[in-house]
N, C-alpha and C positions, 0 to 999 in steps of 0.2 A: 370498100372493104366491109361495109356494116349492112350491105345488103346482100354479100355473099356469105357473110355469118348468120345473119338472119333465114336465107333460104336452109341454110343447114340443120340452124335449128327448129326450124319446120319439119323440115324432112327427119330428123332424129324421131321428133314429139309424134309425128302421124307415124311413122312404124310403132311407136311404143303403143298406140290407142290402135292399131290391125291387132298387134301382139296379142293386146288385155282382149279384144274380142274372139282372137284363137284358141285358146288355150291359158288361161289362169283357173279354168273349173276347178284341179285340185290340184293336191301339192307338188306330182313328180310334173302334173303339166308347167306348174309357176316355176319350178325347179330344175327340172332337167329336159323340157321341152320334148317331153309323152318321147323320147329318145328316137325321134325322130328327123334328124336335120338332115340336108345331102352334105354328101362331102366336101363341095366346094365353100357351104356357110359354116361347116366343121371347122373347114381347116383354115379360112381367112378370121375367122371368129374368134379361132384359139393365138393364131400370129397376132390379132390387133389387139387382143387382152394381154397377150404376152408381151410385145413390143412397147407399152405406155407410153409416156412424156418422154421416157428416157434415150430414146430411141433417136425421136427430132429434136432432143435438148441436148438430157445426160452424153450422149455419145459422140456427137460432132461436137459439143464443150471440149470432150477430152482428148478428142483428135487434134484440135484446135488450139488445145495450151502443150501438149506434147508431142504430136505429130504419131509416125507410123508405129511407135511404140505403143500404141495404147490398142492396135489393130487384134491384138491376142484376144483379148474380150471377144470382140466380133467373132473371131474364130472358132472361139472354144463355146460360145454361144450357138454355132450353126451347127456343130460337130455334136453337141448334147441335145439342140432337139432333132438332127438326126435321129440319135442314140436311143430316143424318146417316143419317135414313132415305130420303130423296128421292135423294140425290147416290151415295152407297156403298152401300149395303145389297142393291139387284137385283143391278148390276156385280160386286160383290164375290162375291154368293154364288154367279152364274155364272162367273165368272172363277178362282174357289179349287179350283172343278169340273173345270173343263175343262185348269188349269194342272198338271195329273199329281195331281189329287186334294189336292190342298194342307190339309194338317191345321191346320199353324198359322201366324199373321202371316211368319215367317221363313221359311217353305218355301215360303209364296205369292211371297215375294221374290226367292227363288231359283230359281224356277220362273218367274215371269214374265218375270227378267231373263238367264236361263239363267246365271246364277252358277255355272259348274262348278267353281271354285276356291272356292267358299264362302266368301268374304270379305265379303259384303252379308250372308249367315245368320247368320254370327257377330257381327257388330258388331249388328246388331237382336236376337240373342238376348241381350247381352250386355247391352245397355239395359232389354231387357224385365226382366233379372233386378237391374240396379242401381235401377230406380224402385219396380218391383215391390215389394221387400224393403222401401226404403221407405214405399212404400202402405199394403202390409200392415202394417207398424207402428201405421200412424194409425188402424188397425182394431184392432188390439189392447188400442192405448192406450184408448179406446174402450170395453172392454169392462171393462178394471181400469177406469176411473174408474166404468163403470155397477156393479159389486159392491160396488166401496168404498162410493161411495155411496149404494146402496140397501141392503144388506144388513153393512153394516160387515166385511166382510173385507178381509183385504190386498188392498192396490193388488195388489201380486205375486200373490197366489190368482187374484183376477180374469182375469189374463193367460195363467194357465196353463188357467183353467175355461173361458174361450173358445175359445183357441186346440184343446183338447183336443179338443172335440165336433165341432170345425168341421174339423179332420185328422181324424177316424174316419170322419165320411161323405165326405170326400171322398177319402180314404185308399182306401177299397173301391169306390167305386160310382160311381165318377169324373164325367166331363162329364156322364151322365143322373142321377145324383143330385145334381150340384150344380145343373142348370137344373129339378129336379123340387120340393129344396128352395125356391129362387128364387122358384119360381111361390108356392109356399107362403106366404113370408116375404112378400113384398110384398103380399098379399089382407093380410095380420097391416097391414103399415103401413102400406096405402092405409086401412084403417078407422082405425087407430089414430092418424094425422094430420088427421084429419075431426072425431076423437072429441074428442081435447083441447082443440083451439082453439075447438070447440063451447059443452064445459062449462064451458072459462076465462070465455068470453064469459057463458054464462046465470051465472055468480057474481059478475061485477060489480056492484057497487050504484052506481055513477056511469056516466057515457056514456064510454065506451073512449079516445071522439077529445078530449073534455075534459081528459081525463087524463091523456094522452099528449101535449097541446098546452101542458100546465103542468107537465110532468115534472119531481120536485126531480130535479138529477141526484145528489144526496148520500143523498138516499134509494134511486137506483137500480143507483149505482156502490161507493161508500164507505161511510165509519160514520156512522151518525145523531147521534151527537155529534159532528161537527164541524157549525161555523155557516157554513162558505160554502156557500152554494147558487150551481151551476153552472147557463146556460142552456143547453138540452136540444132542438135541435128534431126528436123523435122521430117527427113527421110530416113534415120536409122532406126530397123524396125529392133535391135537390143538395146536404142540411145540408157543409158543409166539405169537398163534393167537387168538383174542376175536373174540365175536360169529360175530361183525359187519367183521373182515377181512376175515370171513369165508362166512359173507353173501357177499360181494363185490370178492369175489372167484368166487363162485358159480352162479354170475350174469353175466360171462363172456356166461351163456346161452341164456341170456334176447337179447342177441346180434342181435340171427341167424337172429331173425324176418324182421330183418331190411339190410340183407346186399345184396346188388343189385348183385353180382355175383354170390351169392351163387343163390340167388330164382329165378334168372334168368334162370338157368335150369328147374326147375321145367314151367315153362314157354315152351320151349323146347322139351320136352317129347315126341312122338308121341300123347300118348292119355292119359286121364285119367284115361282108366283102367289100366295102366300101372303099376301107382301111387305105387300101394301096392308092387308089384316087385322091384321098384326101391327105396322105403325105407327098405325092408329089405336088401338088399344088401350092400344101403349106410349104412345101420345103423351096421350091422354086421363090416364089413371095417369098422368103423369109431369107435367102441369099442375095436375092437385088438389091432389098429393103437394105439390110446390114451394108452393104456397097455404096447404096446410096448415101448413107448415114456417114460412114468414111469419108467420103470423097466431098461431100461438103463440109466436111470439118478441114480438110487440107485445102480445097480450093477457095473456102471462106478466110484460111488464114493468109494462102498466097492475095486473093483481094482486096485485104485490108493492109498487109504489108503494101502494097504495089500502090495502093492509093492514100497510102499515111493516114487512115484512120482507126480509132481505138473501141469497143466497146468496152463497160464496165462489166455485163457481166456474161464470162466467157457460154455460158450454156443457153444464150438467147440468138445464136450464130444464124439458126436457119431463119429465125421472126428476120434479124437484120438484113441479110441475104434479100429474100422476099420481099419486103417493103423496097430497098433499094434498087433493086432489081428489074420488079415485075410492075403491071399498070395495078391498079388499087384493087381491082375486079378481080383479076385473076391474086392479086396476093392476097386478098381476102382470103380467097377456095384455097391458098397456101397454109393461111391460118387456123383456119378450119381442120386441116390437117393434122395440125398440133392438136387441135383441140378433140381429133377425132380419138388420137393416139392415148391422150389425158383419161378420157369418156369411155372408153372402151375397155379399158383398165378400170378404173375406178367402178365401171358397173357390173362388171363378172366377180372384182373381189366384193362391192357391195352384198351380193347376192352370195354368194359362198359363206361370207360371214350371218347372213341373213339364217341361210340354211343350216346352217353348225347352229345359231338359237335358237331357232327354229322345231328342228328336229331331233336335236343332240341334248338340249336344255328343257323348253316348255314342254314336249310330248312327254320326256323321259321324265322329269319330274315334278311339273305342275300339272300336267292333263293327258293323260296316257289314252283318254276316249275322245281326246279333243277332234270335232268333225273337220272334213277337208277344209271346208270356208272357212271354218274358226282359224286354223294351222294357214295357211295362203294369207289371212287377217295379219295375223302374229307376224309373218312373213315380211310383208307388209311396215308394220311398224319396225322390227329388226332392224332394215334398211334403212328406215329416218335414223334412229339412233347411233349406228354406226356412222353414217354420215355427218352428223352433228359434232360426234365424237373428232373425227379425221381433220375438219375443221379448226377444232380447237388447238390440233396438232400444228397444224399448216399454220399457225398466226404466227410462228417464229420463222420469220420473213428468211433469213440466213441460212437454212437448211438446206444443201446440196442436195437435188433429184436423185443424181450420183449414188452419193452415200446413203440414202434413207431405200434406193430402191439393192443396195447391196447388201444391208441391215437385215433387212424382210426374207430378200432371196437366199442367202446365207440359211439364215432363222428355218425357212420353209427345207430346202434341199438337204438339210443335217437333219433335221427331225424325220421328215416322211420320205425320203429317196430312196436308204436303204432298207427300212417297212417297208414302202412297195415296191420293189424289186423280189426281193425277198420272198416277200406272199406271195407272188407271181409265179415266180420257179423255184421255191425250195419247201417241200411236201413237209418237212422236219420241224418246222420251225411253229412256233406255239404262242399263245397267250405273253407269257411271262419274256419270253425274248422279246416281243414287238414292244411290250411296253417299258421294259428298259432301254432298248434301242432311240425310242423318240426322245423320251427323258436325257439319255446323255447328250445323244443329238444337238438339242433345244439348249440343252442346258450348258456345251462346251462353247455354240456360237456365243450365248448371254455373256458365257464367261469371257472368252475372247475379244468380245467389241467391250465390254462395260470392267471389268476388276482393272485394278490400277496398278498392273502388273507390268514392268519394264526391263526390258535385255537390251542392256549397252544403251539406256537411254529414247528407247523404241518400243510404242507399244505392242502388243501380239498381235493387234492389226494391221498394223503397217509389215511387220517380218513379214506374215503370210496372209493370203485371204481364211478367213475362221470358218469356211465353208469345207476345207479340206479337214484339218485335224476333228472337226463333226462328224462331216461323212466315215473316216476311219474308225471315230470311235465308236459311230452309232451301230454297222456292222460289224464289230470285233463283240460289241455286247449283246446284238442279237443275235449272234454264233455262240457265242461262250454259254448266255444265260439259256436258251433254247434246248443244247447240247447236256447242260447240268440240271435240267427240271423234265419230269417226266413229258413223253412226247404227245402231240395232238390227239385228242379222242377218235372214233374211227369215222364218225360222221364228218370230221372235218378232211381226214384222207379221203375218204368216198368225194365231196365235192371237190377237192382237188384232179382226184383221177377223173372226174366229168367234166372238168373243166380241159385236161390235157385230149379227151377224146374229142370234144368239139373242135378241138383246132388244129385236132392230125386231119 
């Protein structure tokens, strides 16, 4: 196992030092990789940033403690970055082009909406680095619980072995080593997702759906000396969900629209005729992937029912799986996996966040003639910092993947989804909308995970996912406000209509 981790993180470290020798000369090279990638390291690049820990953790965990009820996610997951490549992705990566080159999510917003007072730059950079930091947490955490668990080191070891390899390459070799990685890490977990739930399956000696239809839950959940057996229906995809927990499931799709790492590729692309190559690809990857993620959450549950044993902690299914399973060699390259999913996340948001201080912070207000090297430098450090920062997050060992990576996405999907949308196809909309819209956004998720507001005993996060009443209210205020303040200058309709003639 520790020479199939080791070959990996060789092969991570020598792309990231190709990377630093391509392309870091200047900033959109460190940054958005001179927007030249093929479609196929587009779109496994934006799958393995988008997919993280939660994927090979978060999500067979939760297949795993509640069976086919939890499958909605999955779904409303593949159904939004659908939605994602069709709706945003041409638009956008015309529109970033043509809007004075737009590097990242906040320049395109400031560029679109001619913010000359930077007040839409800063509040979206400003988001991008409060969810961010927590994203990357749940990526960290992540990775201390995969050392602990698979190699008995400290939680704390784990978090700095992660963190460590995933700032070196991305540290030097920026945007083309972290979408060269990507491409890498995801071929690792499109097989490694196939692979498990494969062999879970040929080691049962009962019929899976038997097994899973008689679930003890005290053998699933708790300690096998106790005598109540709980009913378990790990085959009913409504078991104790109403139609609202199944719409707040399924809005985990509403997300894609808005999350800056992910659409940042699509930014990246070589061309737009690309576009359609690189959604199918991603989109094929990114339905197996979700499948495979399922089906070793059920099959890992029917294995451990069938053979009486327990884990302690339900989101470490696939490390168990794989070590028990496979020879050392190949469960290494399983581990690795995970680790690929953690690293590949954690280095597109590293880098986003880098880019928001970057270019959103030091140019616009400490050094506005800052030269390319200087800015790449800056760069550079940004990434240690945030890093450090994420760390310090991840030492609260108890943190659910789960929940810190629904926090973030929440956070991200209410502030910037219906902003870009919006910008994309509605000529009318201006300044003063976009930046009420993030604000409510931002500010209905904070409300909804964090005030100590209760109906019948329930927090507002539990009733619904807080990604919904966001997104509603962040488009009703950038309707309302847009509609009631004078509309866009004419420079801004003229790049609108240039943007619409590029893509008739």
């Amino acid at each position: 196992m520790i020479i199939s981790l080791a070959a990996y993180f060789i092969v991570m470290l020598g792309i990231g030092l190709y990377a630093y020798k391509q392309s870091t000369a200047d900033v959109s090279g460190y940054m958005l990789g001179g927007r030249s990638l093929s479609p196929a390291v587009a779109a496994l690049s934006a799958g393995a940033s988008d997919m993280s820990g939660w994927l090979l953790m978060g999500l067979p965990g939760a297949m795993y403690l509640f069976g086919l009820s939890k499958v909605w996610i999955a779904i409303g997951l593949v159904l939004g970055a659908w939605a994602n490549y069709f709706l945003v992705a041409p638009r956008l990566r015309v529109y970033t082009e043509k809007a004075n080159d737009s590097i990242t999510i906040p320049d395109y917003f400031a560029n679109r909406f001619a913010d000359n007072k930077n007040i839409l730059r800063v509040i979206s950079a400003i988001v991008i680095i409060v969810f961010f930091t927590l994203y990357t947490s749940s990526g960290v955490v992540a990775g201390g619980k995969l050392f602990e668990n698979s190699f008995q080191m400290s939680y704390e070891t784990g978090l700095y072995v992660t963190t460590g390899v995933v700032v070196l390459y991305t540290l030097f070799g920026g945007f083309l080593a972290v979408s060269l990685t990507d491409f890498v890490q995801g071929c690792i977990m499109f097989i490694s997702l196939l692979a498990v739930p494969v062999a879970t399956y040929m080691m049962l000696e009962q019929p899976v759906m038997d097994t899973l239809a008689n679930a003890r839950y005290d053998l699933l959940l708790s300690s096998p000396k106790e005598t109540e057996i709980h009913a378990l229906n790990m085959l009913d995809w409504f078991a104790g969900g109403s139609t609202i927990a199944i719409i707040s499931a399924m809005a985990w799709g509403l997300g894609y629209f808005g999350q800056p790492h992910i659409i940042v590729r699509f930014m990246s692309v070589r061309s737009v005729k690309d576009m359609p190559t690189m959604r199918r690809i991603g989109m094929s990857w990114m339905t197996l992937s979700a499948i495979g993620a399922v089906l070793t959450g059920l099959f890992g549950a029917a294995y451990m029912i069938e053979n009486q044993m327990l884990i302690d902690d339900k989101e470490t299914i696939f490390l168990v799986l794989s070590e028990l399973i496979f020879h050392p060699l190949i469960a290494g390259f399983l581990l690795a996996a995970i680790l690929a999913a953690i690293m590949s996340t954690i280095s597109s948001q590293l880098l986003v966040c880098s880019s928001s201080l970057t270019e959103d912070f030091y140019k616009i207000y400490l050094n506005r003639s800052a030269s390319q090297t200087e800015l790449v430098l800056v760069g550079r450090i940004s990434v240690l910092l945030v890093a450090l920062f994420a760390i310090y997050l991840a030492y609260d060992r108890d943190s659910s993947i789960l929940d810190l990576v629904s926090n973030a996405w929440a956070g991200f999907g209410a502030a910037f989804g219906p902003l870009v949308l919006l910008s994309l196809y509605w000529k009318r909309m201006n300044l003063q909308g976009a930046i009420s819209g993030m604000v409510v956004g931002a500010g209905t998720v904070l409300v909804w995970i964090y005030a100590p507001i209760t109906i019948n005993g329930e927090s507002l996060s539990s009733i619904i996912y807080e990604i919904i009443p966001g997104f509603i209210l962040s488009s009703i205020a950038i309707v309302v406000v847009s509609l009631s303040t004078p509309p866009p200058s004419k420079e801004i309709t003229q790049l609108f209509d240039e943007v619409e003639g590029s893509l008739a």
